[in-house]
N, CA, C and O atoms as CSV, one atom per row, in Angstrom:
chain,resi,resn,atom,element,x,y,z
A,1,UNK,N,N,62.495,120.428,154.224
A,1,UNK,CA,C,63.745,121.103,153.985
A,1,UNK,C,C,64.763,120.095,153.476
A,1,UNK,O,O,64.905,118.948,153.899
A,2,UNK,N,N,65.422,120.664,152.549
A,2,UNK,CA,C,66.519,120.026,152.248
A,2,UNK,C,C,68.388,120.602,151.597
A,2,UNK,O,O,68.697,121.507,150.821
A,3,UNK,N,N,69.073,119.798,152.196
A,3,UNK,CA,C,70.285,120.170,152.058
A,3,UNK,C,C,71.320,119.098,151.711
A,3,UNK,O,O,72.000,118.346,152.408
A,4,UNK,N,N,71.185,119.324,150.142
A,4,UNK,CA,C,72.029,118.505,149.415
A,4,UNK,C,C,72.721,119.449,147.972
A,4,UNK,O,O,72.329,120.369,147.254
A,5,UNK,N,N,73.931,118.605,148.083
A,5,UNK,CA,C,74.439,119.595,146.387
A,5,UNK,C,C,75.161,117.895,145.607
A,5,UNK,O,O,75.590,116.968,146.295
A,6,UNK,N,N,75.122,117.905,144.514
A,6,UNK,CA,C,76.007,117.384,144.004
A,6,UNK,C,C,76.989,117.703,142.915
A,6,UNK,O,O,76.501,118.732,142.447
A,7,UNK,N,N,78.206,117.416,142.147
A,7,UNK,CA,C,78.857,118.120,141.607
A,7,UNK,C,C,79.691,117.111,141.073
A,7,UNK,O,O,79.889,116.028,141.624
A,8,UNK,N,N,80.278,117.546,139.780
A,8,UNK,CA,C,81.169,116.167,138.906
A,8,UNK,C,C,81.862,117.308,138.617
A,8,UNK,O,O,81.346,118.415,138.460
A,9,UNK,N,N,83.459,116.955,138.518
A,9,UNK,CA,C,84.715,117.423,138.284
A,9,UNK,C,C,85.354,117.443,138.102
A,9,UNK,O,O,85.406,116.218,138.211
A,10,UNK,N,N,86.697,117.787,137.691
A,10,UNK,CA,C,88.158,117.014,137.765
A,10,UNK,C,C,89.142,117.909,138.924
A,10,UNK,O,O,89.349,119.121,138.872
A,11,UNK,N,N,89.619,117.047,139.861
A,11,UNK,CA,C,91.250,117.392,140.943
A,11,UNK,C,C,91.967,118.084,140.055
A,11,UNK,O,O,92.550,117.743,139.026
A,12,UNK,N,N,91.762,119.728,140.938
A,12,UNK,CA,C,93.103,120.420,140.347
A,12,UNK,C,C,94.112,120.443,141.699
A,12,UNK,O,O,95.290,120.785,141.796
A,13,UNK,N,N,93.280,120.000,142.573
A,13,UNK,CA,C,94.349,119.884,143.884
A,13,UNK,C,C,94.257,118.909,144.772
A,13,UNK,O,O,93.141,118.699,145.248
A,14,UNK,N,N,95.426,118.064,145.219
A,14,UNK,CA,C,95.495,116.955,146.154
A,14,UNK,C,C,95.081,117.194,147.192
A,14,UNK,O,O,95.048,118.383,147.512
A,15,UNK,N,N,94.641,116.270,148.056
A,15,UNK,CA,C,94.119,116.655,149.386
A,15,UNK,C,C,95.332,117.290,150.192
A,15,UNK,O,O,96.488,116.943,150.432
A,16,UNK,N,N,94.324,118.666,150.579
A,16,UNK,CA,C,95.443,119.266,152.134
A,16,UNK,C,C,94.525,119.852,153.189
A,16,UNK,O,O,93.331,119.987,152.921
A,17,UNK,N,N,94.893,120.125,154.092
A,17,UNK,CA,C,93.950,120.285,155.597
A,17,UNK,C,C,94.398,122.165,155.823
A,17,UNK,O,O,95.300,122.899,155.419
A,18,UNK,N,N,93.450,122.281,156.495
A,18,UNK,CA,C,93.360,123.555,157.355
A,18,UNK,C,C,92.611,123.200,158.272
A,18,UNK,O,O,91.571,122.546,158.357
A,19,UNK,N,N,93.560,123.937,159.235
A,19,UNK,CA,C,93.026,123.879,160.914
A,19,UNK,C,C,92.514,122.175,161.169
A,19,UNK,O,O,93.379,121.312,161.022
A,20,UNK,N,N,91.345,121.829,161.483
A,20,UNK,CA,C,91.387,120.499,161.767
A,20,UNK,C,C,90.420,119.502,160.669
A,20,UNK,O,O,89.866,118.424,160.885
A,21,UNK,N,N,90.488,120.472,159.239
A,21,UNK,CA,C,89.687,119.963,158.038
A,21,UNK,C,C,90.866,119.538,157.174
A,21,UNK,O,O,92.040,119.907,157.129
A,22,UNK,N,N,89.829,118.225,156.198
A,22,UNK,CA,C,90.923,117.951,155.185
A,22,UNK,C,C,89.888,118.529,153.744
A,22,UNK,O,O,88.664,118.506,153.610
A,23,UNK,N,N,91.111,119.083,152.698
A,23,UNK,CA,C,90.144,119.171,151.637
A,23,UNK,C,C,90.245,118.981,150.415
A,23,UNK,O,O,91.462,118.922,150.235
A,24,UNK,N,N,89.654,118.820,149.272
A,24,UNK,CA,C,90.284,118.665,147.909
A,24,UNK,C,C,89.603,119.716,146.846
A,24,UNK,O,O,88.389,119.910,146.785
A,25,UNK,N,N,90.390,120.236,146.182
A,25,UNK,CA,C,89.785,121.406,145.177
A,25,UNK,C,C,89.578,120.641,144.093
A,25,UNK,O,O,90.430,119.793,143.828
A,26,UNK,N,N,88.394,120.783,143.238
A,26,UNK,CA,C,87.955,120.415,142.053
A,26,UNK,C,C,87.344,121.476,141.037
A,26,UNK,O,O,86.490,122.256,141.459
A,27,UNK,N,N,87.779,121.533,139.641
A,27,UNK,CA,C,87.190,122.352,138.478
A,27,UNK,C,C,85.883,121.617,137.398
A,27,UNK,O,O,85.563,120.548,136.878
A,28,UNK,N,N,85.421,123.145,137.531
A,28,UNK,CA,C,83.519,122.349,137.513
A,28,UNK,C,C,82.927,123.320,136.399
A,28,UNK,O,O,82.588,124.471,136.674
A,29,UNK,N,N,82.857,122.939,135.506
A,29,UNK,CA,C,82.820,123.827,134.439
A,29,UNK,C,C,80.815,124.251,134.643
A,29,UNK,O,O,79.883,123.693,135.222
A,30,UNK,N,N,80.935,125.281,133.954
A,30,UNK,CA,C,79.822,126.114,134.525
A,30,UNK,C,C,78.557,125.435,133.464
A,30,UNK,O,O,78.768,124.495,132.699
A,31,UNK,N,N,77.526,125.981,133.584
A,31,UNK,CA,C,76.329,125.252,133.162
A,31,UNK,C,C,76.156,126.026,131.450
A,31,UNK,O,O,75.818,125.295,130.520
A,32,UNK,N,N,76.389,127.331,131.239
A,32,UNK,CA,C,76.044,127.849,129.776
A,32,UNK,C,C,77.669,128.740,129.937
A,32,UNK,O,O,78.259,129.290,130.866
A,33,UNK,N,N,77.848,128.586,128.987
A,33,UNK,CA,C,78.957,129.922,128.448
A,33,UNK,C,C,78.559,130.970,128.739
A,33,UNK,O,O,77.341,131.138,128.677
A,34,UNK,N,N,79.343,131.977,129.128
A,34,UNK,CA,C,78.943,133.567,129.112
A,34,UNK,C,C,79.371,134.235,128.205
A,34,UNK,O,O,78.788,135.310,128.065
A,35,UNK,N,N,80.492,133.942,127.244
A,35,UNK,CA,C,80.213,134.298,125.384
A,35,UNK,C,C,80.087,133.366,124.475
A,35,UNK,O,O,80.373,132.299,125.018
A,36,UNK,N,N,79.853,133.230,123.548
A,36,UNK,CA,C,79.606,132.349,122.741
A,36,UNK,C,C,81.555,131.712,122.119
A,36,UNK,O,O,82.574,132.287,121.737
A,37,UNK,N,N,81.120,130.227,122.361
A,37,UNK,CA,C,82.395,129.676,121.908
A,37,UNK,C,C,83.399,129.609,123.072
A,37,UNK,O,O,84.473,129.067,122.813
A,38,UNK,N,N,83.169,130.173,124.562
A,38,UNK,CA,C,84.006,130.424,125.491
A,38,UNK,C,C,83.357,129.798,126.665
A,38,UNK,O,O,82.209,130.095,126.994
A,39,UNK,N,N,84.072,128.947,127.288
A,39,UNK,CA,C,83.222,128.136,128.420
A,39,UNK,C,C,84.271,128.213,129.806
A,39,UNK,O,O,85.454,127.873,129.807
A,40,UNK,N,N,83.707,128.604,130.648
A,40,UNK,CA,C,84.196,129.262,131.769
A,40,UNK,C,C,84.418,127.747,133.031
A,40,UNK,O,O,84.038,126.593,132.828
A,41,UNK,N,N,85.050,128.215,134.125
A,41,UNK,CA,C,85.207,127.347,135.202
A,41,UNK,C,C,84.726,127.969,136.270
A,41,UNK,O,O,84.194,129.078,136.266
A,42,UNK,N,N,84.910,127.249,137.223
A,42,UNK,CA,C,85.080,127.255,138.758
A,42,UNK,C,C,85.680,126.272,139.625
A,42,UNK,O,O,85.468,125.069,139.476
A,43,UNK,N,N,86.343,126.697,140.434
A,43,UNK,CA,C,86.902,125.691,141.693
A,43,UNK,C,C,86.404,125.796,142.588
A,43,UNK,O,O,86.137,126.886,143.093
A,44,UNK,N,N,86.049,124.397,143.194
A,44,UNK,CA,C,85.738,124.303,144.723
A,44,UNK,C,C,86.544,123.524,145.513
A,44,UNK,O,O,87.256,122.555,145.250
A,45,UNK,N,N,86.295,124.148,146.582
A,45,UNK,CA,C,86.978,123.434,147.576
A,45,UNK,C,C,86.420,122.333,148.156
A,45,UNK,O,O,85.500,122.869,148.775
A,46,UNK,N,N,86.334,121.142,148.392
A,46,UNK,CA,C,85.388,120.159,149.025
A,46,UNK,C,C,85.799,119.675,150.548
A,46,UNK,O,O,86.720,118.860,150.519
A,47,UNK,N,N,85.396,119.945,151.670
A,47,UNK,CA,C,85.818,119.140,152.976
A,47,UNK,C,C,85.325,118.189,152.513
A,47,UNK,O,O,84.375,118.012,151.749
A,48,UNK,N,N,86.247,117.344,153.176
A,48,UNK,CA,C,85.902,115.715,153.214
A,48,UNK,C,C,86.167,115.229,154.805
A,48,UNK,O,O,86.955,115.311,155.747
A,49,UNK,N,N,84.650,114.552,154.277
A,49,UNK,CA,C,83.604,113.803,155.294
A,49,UNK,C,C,84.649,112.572,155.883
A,49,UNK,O,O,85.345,111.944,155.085
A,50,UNK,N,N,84.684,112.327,157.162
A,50,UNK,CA,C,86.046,111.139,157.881
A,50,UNK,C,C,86.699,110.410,157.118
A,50,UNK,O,O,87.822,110.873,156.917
A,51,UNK,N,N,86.421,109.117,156.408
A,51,UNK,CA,C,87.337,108.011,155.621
A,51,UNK,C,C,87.186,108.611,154.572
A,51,UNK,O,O,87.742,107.975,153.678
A,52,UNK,N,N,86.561,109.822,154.078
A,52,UNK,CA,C,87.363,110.357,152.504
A,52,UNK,C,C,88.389,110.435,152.033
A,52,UNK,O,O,88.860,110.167,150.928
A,53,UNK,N,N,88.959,111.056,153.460
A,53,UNK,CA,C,89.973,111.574,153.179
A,53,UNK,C,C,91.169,110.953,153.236
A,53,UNK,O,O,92.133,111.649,152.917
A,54,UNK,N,N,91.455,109.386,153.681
A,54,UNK,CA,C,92.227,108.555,154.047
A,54,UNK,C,C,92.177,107.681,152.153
A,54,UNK,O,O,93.178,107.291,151.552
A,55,UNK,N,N,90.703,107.602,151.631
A,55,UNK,CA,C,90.589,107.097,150.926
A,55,UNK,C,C,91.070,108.099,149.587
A,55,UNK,O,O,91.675,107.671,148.604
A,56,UNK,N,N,90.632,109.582,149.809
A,56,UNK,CA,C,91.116,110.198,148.551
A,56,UNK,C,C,92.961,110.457,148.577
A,56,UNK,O,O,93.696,110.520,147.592
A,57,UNK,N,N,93.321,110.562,149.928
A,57,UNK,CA,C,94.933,110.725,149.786
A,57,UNK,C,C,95.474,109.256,149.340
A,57,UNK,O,O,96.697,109.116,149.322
A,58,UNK,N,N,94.668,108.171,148.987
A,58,UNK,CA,C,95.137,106.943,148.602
A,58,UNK,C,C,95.138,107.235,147.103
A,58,UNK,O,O,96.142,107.195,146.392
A,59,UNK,N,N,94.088,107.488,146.764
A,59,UNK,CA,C,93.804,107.267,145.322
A,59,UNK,C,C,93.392,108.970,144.321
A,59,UNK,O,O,93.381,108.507,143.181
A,60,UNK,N,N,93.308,109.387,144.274
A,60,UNK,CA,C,93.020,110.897,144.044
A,60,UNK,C,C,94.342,111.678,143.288
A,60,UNK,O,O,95.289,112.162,143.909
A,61,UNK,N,N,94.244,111.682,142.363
A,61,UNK,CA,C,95.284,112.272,141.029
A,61,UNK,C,C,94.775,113.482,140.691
A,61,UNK,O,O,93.547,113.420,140.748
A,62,UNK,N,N,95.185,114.621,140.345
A,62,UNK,CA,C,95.251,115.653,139.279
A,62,UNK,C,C,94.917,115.254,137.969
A,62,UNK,O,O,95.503,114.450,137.244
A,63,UNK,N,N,93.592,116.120,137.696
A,63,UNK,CA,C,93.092,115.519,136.916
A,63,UNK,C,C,92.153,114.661,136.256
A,63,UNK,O,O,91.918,114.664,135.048
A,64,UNK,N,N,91.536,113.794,137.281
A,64,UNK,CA,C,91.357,112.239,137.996
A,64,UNK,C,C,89.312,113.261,137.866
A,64,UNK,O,O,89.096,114.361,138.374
A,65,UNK,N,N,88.297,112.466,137.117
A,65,UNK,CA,C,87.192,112.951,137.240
A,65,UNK,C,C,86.458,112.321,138.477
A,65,UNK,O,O,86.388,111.113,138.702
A,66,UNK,N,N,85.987,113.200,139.148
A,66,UNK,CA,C,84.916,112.817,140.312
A,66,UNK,C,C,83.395,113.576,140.312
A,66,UNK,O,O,83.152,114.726,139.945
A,67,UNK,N,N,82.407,112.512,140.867
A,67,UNK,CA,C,81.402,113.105,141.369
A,67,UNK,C,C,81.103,113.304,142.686
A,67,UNK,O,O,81.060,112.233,143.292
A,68,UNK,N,N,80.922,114.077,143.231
A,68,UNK,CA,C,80.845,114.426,144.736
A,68,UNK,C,C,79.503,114.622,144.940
A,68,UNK,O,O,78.764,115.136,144.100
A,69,UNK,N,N,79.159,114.234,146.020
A,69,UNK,CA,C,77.803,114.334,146.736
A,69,UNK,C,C,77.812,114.838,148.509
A,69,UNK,O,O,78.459,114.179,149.323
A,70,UNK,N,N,77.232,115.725,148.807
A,70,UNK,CA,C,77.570,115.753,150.619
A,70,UNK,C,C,76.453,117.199,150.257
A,70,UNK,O,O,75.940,117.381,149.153
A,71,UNK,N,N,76.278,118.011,151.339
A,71,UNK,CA,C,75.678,119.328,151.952
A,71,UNK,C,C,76.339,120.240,152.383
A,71,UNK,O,O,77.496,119.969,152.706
A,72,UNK,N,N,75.900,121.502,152.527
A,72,UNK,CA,C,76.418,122.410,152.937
A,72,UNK,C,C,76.142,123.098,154.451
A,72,UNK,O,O,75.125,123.286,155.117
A,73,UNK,N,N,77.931,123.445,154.697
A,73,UNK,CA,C,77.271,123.815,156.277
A,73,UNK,C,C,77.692,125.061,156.140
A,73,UNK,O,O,78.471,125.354,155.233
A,74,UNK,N,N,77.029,126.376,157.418
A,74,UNK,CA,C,77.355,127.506,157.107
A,74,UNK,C,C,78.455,127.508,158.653
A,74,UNK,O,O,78.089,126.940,159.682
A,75,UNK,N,N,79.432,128.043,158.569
A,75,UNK,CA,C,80.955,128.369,159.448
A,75,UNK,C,C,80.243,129.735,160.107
A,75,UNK,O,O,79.860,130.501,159.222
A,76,UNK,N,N,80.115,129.966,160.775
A,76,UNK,CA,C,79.876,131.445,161.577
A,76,UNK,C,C,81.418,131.661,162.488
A,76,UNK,O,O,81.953,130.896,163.290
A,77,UNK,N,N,81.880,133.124,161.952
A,77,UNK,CA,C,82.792,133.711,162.373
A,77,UNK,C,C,82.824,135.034,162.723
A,77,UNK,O,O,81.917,135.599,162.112
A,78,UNK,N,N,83.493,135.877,163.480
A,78,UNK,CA,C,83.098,137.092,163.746
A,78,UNK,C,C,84.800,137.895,163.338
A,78,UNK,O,O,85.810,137.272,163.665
A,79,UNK,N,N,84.906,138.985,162.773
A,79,UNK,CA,C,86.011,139.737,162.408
A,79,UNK,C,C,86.244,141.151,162.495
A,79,UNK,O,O,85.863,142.013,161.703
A,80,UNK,N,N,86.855,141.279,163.454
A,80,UNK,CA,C,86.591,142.516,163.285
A,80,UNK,C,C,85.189,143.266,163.901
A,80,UNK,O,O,84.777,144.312,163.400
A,81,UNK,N,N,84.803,142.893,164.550
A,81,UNK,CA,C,83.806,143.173,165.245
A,81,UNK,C,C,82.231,143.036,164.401
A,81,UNK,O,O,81.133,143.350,164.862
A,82,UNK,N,N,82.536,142.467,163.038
A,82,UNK,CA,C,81.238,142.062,162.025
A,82,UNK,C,C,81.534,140.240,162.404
A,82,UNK,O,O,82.439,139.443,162.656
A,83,UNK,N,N,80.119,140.331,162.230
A,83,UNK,CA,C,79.777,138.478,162.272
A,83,UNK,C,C,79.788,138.331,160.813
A,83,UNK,O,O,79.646,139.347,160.132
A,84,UNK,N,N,79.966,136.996,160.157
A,84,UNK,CA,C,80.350,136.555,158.991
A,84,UNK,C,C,80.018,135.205,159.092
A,84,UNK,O,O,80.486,134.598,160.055
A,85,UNK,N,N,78.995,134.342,157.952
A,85,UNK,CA,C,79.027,133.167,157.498
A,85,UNK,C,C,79.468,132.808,156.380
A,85,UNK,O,O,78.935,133.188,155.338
A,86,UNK,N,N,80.499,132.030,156.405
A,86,UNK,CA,C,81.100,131.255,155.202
A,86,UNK,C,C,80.313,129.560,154.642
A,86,UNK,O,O,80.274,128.694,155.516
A,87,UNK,N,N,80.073,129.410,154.052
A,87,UNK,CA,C,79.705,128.374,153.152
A,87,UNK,C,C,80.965,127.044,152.433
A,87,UNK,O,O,81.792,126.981,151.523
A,88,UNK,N,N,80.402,126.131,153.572
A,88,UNK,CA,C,81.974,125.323,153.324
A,88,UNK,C,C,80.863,123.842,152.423
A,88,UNK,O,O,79.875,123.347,152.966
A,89,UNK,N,N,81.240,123.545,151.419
A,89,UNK,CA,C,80.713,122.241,150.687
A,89,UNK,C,C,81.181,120.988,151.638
A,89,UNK,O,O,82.396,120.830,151.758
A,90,UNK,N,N,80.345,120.134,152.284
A,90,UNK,CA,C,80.959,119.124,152.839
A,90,UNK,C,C,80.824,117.401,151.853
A,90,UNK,O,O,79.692,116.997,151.588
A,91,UNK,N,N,81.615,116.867,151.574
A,91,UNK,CA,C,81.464,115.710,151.086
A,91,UNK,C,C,81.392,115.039,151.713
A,91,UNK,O,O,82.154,114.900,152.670
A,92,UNK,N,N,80.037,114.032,151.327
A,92,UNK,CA,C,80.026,112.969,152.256
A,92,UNK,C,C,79.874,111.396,151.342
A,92,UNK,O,O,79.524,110.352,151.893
A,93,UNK,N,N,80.154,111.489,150.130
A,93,UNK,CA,C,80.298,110.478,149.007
A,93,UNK,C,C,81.121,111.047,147.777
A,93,UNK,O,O,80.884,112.140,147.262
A,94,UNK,N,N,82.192,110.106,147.339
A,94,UNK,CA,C,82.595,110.715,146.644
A,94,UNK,C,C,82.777,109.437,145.030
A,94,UNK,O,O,83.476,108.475,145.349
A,95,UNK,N,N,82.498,109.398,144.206
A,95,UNK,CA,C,83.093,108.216,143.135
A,95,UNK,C,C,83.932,108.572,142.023
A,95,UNK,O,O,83.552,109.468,141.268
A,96,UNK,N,N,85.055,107.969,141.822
A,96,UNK,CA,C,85.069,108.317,140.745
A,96,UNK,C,C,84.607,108.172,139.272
A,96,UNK,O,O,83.667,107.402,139.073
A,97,UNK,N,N,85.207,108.881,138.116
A,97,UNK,CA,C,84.728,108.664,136.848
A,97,UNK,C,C,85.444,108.273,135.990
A,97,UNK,O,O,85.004,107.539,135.105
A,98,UNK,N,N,86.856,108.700,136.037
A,98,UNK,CA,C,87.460,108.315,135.253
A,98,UNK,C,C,87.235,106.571,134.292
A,98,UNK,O,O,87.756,106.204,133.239
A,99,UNK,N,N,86.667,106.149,134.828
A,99,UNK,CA,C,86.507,105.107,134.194
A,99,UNK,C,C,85.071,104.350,133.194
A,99,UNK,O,O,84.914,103.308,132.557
A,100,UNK,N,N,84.473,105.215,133.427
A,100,UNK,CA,C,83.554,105.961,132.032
A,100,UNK,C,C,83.988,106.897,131.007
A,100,UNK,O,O,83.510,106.722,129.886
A,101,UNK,N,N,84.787,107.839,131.176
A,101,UNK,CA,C,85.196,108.716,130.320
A,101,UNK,C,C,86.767,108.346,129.590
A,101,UNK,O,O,87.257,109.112,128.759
């Protein structure tokens, strides 16, 4: 078994926390166009793994290309009397790029 993702991006958002997580959103452009000539996005949200996050609120710009590496954990919550798993990306390496591109 295995549980790994990796992902290269650019910060559309500085690190901020919820509840007792810190996190950073990144735009990740998708793998094929879905019309021709038109190339689509996505944002993710990334938790970051302990000294990430000390290290990305140091250095981490808008804009700023990264590759992220970490796994995914599933959040089990219940609402409303339905149980619910959410899918949170955890980083547990992060580099940047900007300095290739």
């Amino acid at each position: 078994m295995l549980n790994s993702i990796s992902l290269v991006g650019k910060i559309v958002k500085n690190v901020y926390h919820v509840e007792n997580m810190a996190f950073i959103d990144i735009e990740v452009k998708r793998p094929f166009p879905e019309e021709i000539g038109k190339e689509k996005f996505d944002v993710f949200s990334i938790a970051l793994w302990k000294g990430l996050e000390d290290m990305m609120s140091d250095v981490a710009q808008i804009g700023m290309i990264i590759a992220v590496r970490g796994r995914l954990i599933a959040n089990k919550f219940t609402m409303a009397n339905y149980d619910f798993k959410e899918v949170i990306i955890y980083g547990e390496l992060i580099e940047i790029l900007n300095k290739y591109f």
